[in-house]
N, C-alpha and C positions, 0 to 999 in steps of 0.2 A: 348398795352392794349386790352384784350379783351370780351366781354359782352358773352350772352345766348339770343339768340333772339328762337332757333328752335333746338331740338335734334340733327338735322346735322350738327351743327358749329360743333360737336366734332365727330371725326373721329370713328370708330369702333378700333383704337388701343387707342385714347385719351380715350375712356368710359372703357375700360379694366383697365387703370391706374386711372381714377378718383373710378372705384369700389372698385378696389382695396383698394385703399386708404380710402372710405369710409368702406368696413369690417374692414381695422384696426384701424379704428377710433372705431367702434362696440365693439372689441376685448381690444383697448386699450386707455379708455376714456381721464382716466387720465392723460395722455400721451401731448392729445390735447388740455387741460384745459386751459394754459394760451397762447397758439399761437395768440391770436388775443387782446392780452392787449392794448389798445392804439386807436383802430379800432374800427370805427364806422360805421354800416350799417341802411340805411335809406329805410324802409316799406313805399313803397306809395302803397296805395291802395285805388284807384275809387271806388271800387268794392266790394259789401260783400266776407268776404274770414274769415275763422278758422280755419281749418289744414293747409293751406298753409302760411297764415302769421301768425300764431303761431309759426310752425315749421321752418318759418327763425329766429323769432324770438328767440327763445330754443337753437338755431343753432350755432346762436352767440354769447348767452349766456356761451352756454359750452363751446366755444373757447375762452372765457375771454374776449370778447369785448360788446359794447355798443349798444341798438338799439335808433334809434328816428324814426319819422315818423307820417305818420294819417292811420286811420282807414278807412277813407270816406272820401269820395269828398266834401259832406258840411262841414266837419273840415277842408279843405286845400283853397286856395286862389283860387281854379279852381270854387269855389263857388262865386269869385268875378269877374270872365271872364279869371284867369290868365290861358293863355297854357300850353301844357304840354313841350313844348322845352324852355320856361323861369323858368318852376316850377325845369326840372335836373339842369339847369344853375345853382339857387339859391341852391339846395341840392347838387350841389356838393365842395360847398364853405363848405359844414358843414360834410359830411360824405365820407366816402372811396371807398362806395359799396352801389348799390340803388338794392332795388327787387321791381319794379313796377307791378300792376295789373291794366288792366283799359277796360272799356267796350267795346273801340273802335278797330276794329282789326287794326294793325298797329304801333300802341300808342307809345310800349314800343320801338320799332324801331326808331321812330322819336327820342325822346328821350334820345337812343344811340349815334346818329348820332349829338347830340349837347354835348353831356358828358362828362367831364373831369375825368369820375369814370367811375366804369365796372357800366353794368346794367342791369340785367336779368330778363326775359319777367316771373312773375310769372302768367301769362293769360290774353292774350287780344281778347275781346269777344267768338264769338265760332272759334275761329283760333287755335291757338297752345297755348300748355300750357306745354311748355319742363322741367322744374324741377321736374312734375308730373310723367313725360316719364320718367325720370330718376331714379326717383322710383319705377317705375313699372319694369323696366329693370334691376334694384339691385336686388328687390324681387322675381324676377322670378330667376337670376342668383344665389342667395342666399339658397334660396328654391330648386331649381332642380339640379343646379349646373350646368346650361349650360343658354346660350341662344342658339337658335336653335334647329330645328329639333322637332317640336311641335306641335300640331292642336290648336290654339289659338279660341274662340266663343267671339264673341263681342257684346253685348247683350243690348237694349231698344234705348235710343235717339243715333243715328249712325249719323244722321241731323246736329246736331249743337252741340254734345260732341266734345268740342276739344280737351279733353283727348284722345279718340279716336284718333283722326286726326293725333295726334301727334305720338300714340303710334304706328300705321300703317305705319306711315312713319319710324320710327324707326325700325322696325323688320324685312322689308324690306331689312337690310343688312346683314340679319344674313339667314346661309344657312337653306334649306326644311321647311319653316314655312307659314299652311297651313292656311288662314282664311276662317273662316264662321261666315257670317255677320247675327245677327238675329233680326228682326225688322218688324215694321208695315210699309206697304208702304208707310204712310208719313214723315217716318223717318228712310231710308235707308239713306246710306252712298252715298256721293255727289257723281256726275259722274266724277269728276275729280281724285278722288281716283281710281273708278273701272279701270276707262281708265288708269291711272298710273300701275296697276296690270297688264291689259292684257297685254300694252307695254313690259312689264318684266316678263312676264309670269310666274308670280305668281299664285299660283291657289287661289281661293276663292271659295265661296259659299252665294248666297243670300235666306234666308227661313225665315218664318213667326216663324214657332212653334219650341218655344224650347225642347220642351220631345223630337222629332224626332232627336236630334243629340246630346243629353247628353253623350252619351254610347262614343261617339267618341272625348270627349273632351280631353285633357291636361289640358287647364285654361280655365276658363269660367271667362269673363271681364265681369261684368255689372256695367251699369251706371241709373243713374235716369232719369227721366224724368223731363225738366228743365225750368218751367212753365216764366221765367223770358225771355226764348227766343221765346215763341209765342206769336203771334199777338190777339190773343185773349184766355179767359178764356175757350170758349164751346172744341177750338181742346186740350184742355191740359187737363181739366175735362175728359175727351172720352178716353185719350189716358196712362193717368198717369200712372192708375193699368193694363194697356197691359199686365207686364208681373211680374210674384211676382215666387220669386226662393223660392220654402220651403222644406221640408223633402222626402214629395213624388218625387219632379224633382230630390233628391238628391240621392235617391236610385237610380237613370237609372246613375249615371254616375261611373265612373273607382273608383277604392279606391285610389290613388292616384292624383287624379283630383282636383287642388285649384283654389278654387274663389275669383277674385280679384274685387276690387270697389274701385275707387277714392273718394267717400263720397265727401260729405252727403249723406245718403241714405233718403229716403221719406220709401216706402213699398214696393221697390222690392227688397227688402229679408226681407225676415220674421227671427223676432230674435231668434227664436225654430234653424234658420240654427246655428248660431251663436257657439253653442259648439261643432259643427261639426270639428274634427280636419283637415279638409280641408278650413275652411274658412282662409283667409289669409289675410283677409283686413285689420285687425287692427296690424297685424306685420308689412303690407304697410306702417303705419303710421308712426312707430319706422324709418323702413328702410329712408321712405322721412327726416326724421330730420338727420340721418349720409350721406345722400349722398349729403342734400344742407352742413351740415358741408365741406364735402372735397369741394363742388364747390365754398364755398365762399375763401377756403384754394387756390382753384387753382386758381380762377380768380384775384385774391390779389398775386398771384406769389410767393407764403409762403407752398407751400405741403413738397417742398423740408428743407424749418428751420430747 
């Protein structure tokens, strides 16, 4: 049995063959419509979440299986003191497949480590949030038709996006893939990343303004700014509209240059971007429901049916 705790449980040949599988789920829907009759996967989520537990939920749908689960923490027992290593005990008496979210970094780990079912980290706090990576990494493969060999910009909360985190780690194994981190000083990207780069001499780049490196982009990542992770109202107020992507910044960059966003967005992009045939965020969304498709296929040991 195996779970999704972090984009590296799965090898760079394992994500070749989970992509894979997710284009031909893309390609060949109805193919995959009743693979999962019978199967039941269970949504826990601590945590507000809409594209991510929608799109397991859609996931499972289109594989012909069942979802159950809570939306929030005050609909689940954990609003009565119950743990999170009694709460998978009890879900796995009932379901086949748990996708937990929970605010705590760690959580879905603990979790794993009591499970009688696979369990995939769908994000625990600002740590890693690998089904997101895995999206990100279809859509960019899907789109360009490579991974690698890229200038990637990673754009507003670098602090505490675990999207981010995750997807740095991730890219990491794919060859010439340059990052440029762009952020206010107190929401650069932790030291434990940078020092992980220099270690492997990866190249980077740390700048404030984003016009001065449009021109040099590939994809341009932004993220929000994510008021539920600071300590107070005044730094998130100051900091929210930092940085807003609109028409003007989109003219400095390449004509093949796409922008990606794990969403929600708040205001850093403006909707005017939005018919820009470089935006690429909402095809991300499509792609995230085919690729948790194939992951709930693989971690259930069913890709091959």
């Amino acid at each position: 049995m195996r779970h999704l705790m972090s984009p590296l449980d799965f090898t760079v040949e394992e994500l070749d063959k989970l992509f894979d599988l997710a284009n031909d789920i893309e390609n060949n829907m109805e193919k995959y419509s009743k693979k999962c009759e019978g199967k039941k996967l269970a949504t826990c989520f601590y945590e507000p979440s809409t594209r991510t537990r929608l799109s397991f939920e859609a996931a499972m749908l289109n594989l012909g299986g069942s979802v159950i689960g809570f939306s929030d923490a005050g609909s689940s027992s954990a609003s009565k003191g119950e743990s999170v290593s009694d709460t998978i005990r009890v879900i796995s008496c009932f379901a086949d497949i748990c996708a937990m979210r929970h605010h705590k970094e760690g959580a879905p780990m603990v979790a794993a480590e009591k499970s009688s079912i696979p369990v995939i980290n769908a994000g625990d706090g600002g740590h890693q949030h690998p089904t997101q990576t895995l999206t990100d990494l279809l859509t960019i493969r899907s789109l360009k038709g490579r991974l690698g060999n890229f200038t990637i910009g990673l754009c507003g909360d670098l602090k505490f996006g675990r999207t981010v985190h995750s997807l740095i780690n991730a890219l990491i194994r794919y060859p010439n893939i340059h990052f440029i981190f762009i952020s206010p000083q107190e929401l650069r990207v932790p030291d434990y990343i940078t020092e992980m780069l220099k270690e492997q001499n990866i190249p980077y780049e740390e700048v404030i303004r984003l016009e001065d490196i449009m021109p040099r982009l590939d994809f341009l990542y932004m993220t929000r700014v994510q008021r539920e992770r600071f300590f107070n109202e005044e730094d998130y107020v100051r900091l929210k509209d930092f940085y807003i992507l609109n028409k003007e910044k989109m003219a400095l960059a390449k004509k093949d240059m796409l922008v990606l966003h794990p969403l929600p967005r708040v205001n850093e992009i403006s909707v005017e971007v939005d018919d820009d045939p470089r935006a690429a965020y909402f095809k991300q969304v499509q792609y995230g429901v085919y690729v948790r498709m194939a992951l709930i296929l693989t971690l259930l040991g069913m890709e091959n049916l």
